[in-house]
N, C-alpha and C positions, 0 to 999 in steps of 0.2 A: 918682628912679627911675621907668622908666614898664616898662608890660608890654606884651608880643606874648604873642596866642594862640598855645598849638600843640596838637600833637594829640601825645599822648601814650600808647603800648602798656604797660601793667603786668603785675607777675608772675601775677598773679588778676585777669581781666577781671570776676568776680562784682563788684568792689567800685571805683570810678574811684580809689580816692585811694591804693591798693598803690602799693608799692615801683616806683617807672618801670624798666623794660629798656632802651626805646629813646624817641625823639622824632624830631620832625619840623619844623625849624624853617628859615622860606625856602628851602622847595623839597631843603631837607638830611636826611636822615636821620644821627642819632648811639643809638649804642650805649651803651648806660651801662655804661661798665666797672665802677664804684666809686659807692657812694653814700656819700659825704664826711660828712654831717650831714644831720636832721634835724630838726623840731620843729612845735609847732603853737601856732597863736595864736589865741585868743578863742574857747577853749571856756569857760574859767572864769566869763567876760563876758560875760553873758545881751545886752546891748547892742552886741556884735561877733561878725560870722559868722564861726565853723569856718574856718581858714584851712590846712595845712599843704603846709611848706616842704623840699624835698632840695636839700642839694647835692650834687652829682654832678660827677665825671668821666666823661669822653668819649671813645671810639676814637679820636677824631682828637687828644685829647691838651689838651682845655680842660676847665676846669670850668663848671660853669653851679650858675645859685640858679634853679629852676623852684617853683611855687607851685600847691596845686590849689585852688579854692573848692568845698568840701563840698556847700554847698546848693546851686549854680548847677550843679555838676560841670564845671565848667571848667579849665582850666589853661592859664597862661601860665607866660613864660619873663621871668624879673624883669631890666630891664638898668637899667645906672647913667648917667646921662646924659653924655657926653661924646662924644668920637670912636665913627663906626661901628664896632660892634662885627665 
């Protein structure tokens, strides 16, 4: 799996890691129709930073696994290596 930044719009801009509306990835804007799933990894793990993960569907009719880092406040778009996505 490797990650692409993107830039990402939430329901609460107070907070980076809210529920996504929309994103922005190569030059694309997508609408989040549906947030598929959720979850978070390595809060419990003093030794692994805050991670959480949405799946989500898309206006244009895909899903994506987008990812934010807590402490950095970043967010990437997780793909699975293979063919261009």
């Amino acid at each position: 799996m490797r990650l692409e930044r993107i830039e990402v719009t939430t329901r609460d801009d107070y907070r980076g890691s809210q529920e996504p509306v929309s994103f922005c990835w190569r030059g694309r804007n997508y609408r989040v129709t549906e947030v598929v799933d959720r979850w978070i990894e390595g809060r419990i793990d003093a030794t692994r930073m805050p991670l959480r993960y949405f799946r989500v569907a898309s206006d244009r009719g895909r899903q994506f696994l987008i990812r934010h880092h807590e402490c950095h406040g970043v967010w990437a778009l997780c793909l699975v290596d293979g063919p261009e996505q």
